[in-house]
PyMOL commands that place a pseudoatom at each C-alpha (Angstrom):
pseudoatom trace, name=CA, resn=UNK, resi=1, chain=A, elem=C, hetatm=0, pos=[28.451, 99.100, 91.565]
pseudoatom trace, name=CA, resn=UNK, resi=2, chain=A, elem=C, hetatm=0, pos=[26.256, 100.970, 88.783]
pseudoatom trace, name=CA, resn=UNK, resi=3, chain=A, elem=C, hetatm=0, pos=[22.383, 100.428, 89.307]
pseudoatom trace, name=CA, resn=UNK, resi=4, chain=A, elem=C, hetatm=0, pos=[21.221, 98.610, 86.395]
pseudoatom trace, name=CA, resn=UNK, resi=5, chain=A, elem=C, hetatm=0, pos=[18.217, 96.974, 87.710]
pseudoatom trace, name=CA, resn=UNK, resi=6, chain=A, elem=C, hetatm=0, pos=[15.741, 98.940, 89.656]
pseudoatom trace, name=CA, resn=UNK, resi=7, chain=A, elem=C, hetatm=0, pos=[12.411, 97.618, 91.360]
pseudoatom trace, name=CA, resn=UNK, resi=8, chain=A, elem=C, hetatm=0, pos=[9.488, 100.546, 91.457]
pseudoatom trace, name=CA, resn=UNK, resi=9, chain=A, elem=C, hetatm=0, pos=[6.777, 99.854, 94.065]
pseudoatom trace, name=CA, resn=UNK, resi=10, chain=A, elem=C, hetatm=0, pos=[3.376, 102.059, 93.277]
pseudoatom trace, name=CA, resn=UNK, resi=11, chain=A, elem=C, hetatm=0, pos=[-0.188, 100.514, 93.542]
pseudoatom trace, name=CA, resn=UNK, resi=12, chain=A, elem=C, hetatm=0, pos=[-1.253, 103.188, 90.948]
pseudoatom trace, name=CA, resn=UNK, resi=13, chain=A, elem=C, hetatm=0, pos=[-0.623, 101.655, 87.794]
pseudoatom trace, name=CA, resn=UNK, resi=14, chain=A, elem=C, hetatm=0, pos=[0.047, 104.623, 85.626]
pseudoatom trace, name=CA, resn=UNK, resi=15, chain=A, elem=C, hetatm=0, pos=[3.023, 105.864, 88.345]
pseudoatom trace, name=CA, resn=UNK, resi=16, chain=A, elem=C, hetatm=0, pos=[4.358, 102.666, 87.806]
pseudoatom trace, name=CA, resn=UNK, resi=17, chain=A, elem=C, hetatm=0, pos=[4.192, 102.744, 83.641]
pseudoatom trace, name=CA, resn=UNK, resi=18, chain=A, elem=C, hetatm=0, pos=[5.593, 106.633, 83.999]
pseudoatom trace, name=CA, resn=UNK, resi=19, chain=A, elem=C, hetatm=0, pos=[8.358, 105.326, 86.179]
pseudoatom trace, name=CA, resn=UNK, resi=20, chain=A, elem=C, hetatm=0, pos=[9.135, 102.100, 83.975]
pseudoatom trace, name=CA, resn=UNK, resi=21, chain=A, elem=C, hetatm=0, pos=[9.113, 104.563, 80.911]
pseudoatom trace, name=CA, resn=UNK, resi=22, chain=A, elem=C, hetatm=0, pos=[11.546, 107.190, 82.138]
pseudoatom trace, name=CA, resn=UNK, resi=23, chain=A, elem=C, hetatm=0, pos=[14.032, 104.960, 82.964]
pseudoatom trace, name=CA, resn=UNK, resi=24, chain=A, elem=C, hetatm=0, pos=[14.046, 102.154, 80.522]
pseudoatom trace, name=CA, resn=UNK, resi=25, chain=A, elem=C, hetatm=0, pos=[14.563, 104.798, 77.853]
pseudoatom trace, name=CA, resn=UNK, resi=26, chain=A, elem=C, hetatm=0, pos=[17.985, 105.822, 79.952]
pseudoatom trace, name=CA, resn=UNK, resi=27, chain=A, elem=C, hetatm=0, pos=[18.979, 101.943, 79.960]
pseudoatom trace, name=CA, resn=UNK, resi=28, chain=A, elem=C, hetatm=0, pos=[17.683, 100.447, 83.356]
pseudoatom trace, name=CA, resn=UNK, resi=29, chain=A, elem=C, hetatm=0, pos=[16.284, 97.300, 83.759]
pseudoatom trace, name=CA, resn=UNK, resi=30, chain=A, elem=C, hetatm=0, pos=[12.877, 97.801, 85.495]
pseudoatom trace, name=CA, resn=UNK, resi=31, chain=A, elem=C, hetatm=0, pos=[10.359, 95.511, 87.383]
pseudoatom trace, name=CA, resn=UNK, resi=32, chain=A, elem=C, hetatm=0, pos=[7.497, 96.436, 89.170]
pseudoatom trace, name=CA, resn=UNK, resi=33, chain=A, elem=C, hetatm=0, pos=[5.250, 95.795, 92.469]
pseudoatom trace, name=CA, resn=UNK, resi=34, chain=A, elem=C, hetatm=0, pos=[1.919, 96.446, 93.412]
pseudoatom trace, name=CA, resn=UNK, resi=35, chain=A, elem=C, hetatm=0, pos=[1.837, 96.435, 96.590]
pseudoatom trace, name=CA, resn=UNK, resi=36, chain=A, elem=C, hetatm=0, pos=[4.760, 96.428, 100.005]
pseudoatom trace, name=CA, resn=UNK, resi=37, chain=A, elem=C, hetatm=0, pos=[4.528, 92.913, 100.214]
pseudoatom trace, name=CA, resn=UNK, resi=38, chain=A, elem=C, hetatm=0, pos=[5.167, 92.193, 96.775]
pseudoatom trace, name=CA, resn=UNK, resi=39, chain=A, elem=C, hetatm=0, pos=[7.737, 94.720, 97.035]
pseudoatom trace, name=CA, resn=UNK, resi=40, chain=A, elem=C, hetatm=0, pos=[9.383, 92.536, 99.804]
pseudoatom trace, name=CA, resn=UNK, resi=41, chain=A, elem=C, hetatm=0, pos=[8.925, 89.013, 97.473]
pseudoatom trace, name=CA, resn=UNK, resi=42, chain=A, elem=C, hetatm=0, pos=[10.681, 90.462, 94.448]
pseudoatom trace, name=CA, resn=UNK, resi=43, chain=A, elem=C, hetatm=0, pos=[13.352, 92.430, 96.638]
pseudoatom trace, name=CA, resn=UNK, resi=44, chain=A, elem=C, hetatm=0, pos=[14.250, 88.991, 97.350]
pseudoatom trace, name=CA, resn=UNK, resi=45, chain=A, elem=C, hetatm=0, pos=[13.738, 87.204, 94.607]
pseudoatom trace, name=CA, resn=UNK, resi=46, chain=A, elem=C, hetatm=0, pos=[14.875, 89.908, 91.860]
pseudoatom trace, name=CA, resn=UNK, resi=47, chain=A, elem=C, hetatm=0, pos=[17.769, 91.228, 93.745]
pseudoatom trace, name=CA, resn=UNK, resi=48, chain=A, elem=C, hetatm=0, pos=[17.540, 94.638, 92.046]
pseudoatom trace, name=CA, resn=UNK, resi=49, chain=A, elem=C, hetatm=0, pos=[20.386, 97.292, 92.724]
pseudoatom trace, name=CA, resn=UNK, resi=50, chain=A, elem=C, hetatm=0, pos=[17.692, 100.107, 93.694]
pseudoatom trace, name=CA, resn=UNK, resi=51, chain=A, elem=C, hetatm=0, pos=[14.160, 99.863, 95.691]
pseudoatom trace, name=CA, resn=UNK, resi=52, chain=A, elem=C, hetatm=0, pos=[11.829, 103.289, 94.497]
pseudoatom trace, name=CA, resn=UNK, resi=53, chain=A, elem=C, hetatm=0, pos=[9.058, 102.629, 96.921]
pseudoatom trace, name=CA, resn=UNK, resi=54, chain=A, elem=C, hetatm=0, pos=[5.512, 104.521, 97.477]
pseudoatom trace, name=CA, resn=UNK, resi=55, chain=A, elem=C, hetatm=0, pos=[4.243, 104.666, 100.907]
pseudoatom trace, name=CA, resn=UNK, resi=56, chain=A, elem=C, hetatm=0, pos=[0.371, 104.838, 100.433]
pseudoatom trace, name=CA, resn=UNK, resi=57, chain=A, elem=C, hetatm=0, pos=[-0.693, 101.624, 99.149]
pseudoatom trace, name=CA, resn=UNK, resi=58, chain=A, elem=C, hetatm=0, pos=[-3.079, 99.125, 101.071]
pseudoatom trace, name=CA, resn=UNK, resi=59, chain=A, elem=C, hetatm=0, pos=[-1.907, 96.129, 103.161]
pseudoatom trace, name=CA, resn=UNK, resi=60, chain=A, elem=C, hetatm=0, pos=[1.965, 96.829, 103.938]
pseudoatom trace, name=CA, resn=UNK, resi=61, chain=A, elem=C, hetatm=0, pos=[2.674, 100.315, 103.072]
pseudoatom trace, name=CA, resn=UNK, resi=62, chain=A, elem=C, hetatm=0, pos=[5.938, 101.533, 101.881]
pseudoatom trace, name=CA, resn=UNK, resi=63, chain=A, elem=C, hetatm=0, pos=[7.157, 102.129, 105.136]
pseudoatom trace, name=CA, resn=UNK, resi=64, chain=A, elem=C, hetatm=0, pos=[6.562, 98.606, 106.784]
pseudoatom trace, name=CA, resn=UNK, resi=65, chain=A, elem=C, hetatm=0, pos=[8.173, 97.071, 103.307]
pseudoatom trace, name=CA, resn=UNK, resi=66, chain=A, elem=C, hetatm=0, pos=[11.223, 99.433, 103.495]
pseudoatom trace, name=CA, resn=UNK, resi=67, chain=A, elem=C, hetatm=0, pos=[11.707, 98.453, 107.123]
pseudoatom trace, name=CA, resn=UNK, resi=68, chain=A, elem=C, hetatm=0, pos=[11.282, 94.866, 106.336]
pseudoatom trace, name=CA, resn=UNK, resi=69, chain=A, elem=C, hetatm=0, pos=[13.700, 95.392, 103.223]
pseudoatom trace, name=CA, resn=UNK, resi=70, chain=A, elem=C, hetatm=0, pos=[15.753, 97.456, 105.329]
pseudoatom trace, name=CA, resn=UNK, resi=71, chain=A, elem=C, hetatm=0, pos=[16.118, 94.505, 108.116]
pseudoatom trace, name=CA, resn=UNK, resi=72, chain=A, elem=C, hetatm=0, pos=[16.675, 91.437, 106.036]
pseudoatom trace, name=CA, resn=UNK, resi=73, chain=A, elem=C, hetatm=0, pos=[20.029, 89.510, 105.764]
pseudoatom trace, name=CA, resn=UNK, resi=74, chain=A, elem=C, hetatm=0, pos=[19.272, 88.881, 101.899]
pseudoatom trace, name=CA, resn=UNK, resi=75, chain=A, elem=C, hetatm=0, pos=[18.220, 92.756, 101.112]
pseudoatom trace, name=CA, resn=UNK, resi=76, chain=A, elem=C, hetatm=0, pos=[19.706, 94.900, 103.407]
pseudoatom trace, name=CA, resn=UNK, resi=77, chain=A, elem=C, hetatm=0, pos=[22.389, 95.903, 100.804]
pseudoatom trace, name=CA, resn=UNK, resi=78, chain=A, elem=C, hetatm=0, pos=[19.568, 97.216, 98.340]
pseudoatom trace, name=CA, resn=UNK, resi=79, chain=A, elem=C, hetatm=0, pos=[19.162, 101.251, 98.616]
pseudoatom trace, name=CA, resn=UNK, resi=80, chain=A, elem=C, hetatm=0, pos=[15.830, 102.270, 98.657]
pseudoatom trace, name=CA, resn=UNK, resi=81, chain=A, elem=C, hetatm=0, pos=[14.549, 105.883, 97.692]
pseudoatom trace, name=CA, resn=UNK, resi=82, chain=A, elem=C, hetatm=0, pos=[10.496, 106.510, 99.188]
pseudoatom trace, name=CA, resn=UNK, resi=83, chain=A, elem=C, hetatm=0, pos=[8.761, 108.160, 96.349]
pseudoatom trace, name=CA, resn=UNK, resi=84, chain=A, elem=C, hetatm=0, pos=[5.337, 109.673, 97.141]
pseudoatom trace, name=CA, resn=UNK, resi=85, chain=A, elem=C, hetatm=0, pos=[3.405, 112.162, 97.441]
pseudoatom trace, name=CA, resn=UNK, resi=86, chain=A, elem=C, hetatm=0, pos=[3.309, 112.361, 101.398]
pseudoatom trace, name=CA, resn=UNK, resi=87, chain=A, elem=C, hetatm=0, pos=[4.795, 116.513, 101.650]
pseudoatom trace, name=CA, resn=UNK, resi=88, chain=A, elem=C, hetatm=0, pos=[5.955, 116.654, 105.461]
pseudoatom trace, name=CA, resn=UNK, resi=89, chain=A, elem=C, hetatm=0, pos=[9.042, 116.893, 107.106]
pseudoatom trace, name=CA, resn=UNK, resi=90, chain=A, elem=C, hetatm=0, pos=[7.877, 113.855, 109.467]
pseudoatom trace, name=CA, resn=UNK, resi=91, chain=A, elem=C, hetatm=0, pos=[7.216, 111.845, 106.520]
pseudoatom trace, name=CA, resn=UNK, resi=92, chain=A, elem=C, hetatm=0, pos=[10.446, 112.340, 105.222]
pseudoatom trace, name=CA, resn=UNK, resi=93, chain=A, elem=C, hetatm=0, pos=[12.206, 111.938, 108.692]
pseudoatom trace, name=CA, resn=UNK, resi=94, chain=A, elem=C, hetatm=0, pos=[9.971, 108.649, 109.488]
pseudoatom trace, name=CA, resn=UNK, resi=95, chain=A, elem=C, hetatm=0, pos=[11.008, 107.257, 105.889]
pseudoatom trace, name=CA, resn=UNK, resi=96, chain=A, elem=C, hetatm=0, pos=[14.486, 107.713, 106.352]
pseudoatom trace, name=CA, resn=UNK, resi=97, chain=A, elem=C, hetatm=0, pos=[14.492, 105.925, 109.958]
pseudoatom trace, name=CA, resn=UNK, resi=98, chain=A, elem=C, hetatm=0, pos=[12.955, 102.915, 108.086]
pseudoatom trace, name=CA, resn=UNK, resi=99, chain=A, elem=C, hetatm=0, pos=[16.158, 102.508, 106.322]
pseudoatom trace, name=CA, resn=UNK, resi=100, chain=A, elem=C, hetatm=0, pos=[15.588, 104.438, 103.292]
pseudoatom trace, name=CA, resn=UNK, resi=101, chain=A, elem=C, hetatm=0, pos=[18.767, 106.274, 101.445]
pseudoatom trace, name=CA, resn=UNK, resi=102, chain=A, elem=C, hetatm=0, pos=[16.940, 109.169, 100.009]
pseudoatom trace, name=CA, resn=UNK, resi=103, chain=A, elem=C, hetatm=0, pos=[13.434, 110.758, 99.829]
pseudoatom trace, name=CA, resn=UNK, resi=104, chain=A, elem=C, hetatm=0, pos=[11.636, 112.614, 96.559]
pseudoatom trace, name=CA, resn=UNK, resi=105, chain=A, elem=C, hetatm=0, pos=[8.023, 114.041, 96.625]
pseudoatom trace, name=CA, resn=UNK, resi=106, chain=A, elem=C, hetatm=0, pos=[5.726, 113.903, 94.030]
pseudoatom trace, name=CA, resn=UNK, resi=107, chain=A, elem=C, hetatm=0, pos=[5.305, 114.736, 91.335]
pseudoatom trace, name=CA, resn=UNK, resi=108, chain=A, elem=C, hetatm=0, pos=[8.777, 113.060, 90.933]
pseudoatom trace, name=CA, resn=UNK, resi=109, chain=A, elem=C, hetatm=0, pos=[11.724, 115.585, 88.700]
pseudoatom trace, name=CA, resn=UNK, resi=110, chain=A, elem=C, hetatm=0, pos=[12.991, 113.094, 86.623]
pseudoatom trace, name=CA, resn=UNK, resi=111, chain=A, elem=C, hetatm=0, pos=[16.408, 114.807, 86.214]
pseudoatom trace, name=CA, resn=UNK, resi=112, chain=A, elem=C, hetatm=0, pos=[16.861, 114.925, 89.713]
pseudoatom trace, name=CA, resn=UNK, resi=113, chain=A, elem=C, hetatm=0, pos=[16.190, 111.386, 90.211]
pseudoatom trace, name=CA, resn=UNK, resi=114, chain=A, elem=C, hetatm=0, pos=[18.350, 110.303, 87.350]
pseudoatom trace, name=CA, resn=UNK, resi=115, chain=A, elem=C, hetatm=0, pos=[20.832, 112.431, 89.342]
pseudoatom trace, name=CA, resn=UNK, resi=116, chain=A, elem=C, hetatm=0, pos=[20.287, 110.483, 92.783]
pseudoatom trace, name=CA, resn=UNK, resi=117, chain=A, elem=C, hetatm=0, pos=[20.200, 107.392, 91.065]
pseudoatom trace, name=CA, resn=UNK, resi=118, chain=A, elem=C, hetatm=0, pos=[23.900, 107.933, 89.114]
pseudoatom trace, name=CA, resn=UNK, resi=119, chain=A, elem=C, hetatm=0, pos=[25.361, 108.991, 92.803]
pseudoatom trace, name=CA, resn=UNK, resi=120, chain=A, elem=C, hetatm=0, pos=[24.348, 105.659, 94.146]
pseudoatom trace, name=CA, resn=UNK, resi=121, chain=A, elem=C, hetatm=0, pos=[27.615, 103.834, 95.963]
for i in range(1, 121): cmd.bond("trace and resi %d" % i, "trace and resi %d" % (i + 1))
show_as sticks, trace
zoom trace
């Protein structure tokens, strides 16, 4: 199934508006989160077709709320790529454990998340 609607999780708001930006103006359907555990509450209650999901935010960081994403019933089936500016191999390894599909550093290459994003499943 195509991604058409894709929830980015950032508590900067000007990665977020970047983000929304980019890939409204190649057709996707965006909403946003704050924060991990509003990430979790719209994963749930948006249903989007792809999670991108920052790590360092306060409360739940993008780890906990890909695990928790990662774990549940409802939103186990939703990908989830950790975008952020965390650099080591650990970080990447750790992230990927937590049940994410895919891993990009920032600052994020737009074409080669477009790229990531179109070979979905």
């Amino acid at each position: 199934m195509p991604v058409k609607k894709i929830l980015i999780v950032d508590d900067s708001p000007t990665d977020r508006q970047v983000l929304l930006e980019k890939l409204s103006k190649h057709g996707y359907q965006c909403v946003t989160a704050a924060s991990g555990d509003e990430a979790i509450a719209k994963s749930k209650s948006e249903l989007p077709d792809l999670i991108l999901m920052d790590v360092v935010m306060p409360g739940t960081n993008g780890y906990e709320a890909t695990r928790a994403i990662a774990r549940d019933d409802a939103t186990r089936h939703i990908p989830v790529i950790i975008c952020t500016g965390r650099k080591q191999q650990s970080d990447r390894l750790w992230g990927l454990r937590q049940g994410a599909v895919d891993y990009l550093m920032k600052p994020i290459d737009y074409s080669v998340l477009l790229e990531k994003i179109a070979a979905l499943p």
